[in-house]
N, C-alpha and C positions, 0 to 999 in steps of 0.2 A: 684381535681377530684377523689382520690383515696378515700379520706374519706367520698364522696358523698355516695360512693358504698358500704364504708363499716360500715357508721351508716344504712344502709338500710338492712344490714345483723344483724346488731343488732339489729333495730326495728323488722326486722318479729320475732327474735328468744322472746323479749318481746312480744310482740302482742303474739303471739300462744303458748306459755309459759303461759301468763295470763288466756288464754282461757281453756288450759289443765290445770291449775290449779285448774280454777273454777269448773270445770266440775269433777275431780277426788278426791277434795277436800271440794268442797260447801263453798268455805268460799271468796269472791269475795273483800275483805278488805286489802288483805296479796299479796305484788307483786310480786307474780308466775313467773312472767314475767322476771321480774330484777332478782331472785333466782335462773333463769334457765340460763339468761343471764350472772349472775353473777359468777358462778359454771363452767359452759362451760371455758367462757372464761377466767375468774383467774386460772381453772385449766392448760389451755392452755398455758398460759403465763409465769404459774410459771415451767412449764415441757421444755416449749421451751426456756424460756431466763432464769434457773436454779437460779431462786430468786422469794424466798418466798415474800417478799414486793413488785417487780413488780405483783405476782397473786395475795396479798390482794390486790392491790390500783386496780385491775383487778376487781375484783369479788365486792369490795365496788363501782365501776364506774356502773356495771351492775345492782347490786340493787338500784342505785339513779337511772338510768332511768328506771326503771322499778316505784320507786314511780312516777316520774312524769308522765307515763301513768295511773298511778290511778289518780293523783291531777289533771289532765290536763280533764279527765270523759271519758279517752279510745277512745279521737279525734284522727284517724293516722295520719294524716296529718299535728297537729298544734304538738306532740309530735313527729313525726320527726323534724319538724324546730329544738322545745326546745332540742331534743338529739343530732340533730349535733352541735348546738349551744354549749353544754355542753362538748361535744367531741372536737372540737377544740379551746374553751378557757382553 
């Protein structure tokens, strides 16, 4: 149940990540989403659990869902599935 709730805190920050990306950037190719997702939370991880390799494998988990809401064409719905899918294998 915990991870229902907390890929859905990742998804918005992709999803609206994406959107301010495109929007302050112009460039709708490049996942804003994952970058912002991935920054936050690698930072996150690597300050709280005091390891550099837990924040890259952080911030590289973030930028992969962030492509897949570009590959998936910015569906929320079927890119939730695939992120929590991703998140708990």
């Amino acid at each position: 149940m915990y991870y229902i709730f907390e890929v859905v805190l990742v998804w918005l920050v992709v999803c609206f990540g994406q959107r301010a990306g495109e929007l302050w950037f112009s460039r709708k190719n490049i996942p804003w989403g994952g970058i912002t997702a991935g920054l936050s939370w690698g930072l996150v991880h690597a300050l709280t659990k005091g390891s550099i390799t837990i924040g890259l494998s952080a911030l590289l988990a973030g930028i992969l869902y962030g492509v897949i809401y570009l590959l998936l064409k910015k569906k929320a719905p079927v890119t939730y599935l695939f992120i929590l899918l991703a998140f708990v294998i």
